[in-house]
C-alpha positions, 0 to 999 in steps of 0.5 A: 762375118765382115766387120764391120758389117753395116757399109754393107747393109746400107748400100743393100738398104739403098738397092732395096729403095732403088728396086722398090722405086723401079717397080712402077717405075717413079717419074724420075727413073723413067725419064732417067731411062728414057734420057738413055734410050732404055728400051721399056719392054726390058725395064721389068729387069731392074727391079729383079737386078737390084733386089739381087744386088741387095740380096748379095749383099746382105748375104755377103756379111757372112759369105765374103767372096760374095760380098766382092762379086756383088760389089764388083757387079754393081761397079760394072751395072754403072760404068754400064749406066755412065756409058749409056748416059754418055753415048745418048747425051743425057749430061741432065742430073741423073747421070752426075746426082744418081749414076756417077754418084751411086758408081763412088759408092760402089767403088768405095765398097768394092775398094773396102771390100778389097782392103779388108 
């Protein structure tokens, strides 16, 4: 088991609240994904992607080579958002706020993860 283990369950706690925010999705996350030119028939994957992430996660407690693969996922899905968010121009606050601010965090995971 990953000691400690709650830098884990509070990133997956955040995935859960993104997820869940992504469902409808809340106004600021549908303007944030048509600031980036998302296609919308593809915006029902998110949820699935982030309850993934979350999932992993939790499950990473116990199964650590799990925890570094999510985490390294997650690295990628906003070095993927951050480039999308470059190439249409969307230099508005959901690129610096949610995107850049949630790859720090994810990197600080994958670092910690990597370090431990």
């Amino acid at each position: 088991m990953i000691d400690p283990w709650w830098p884990l369950a509070a990133v997956a706690t955040i995935q859960i609240a993104d997820g869940i925010l992504s469902l409808k999705p809340e106004p600021f996350i549908a303007d944030c994904l048509e600031g980036v030119r998302f296609p919308r028939r593809l915006w029902w994957m998110l949820p699935p992607i982030k309850f993934s992430a979350a999932a992993g996660l939790v499950a990473g407690i116990w199964l650590e080579p799990l925890a570094v693969l999510t985490a390294a996922a997650l690295v990628a899905y906003f070095v993927v958002a951050a480039v999308m968010h470059v190439r249409a121009r969307d230099f508005r606050r959901h690129l610096y706020v949610n995107c850049l601010g949630m790859l720090a965090v994810s990197v600080a995971t994958l670092a910690w993860l990597l370090a431990g």
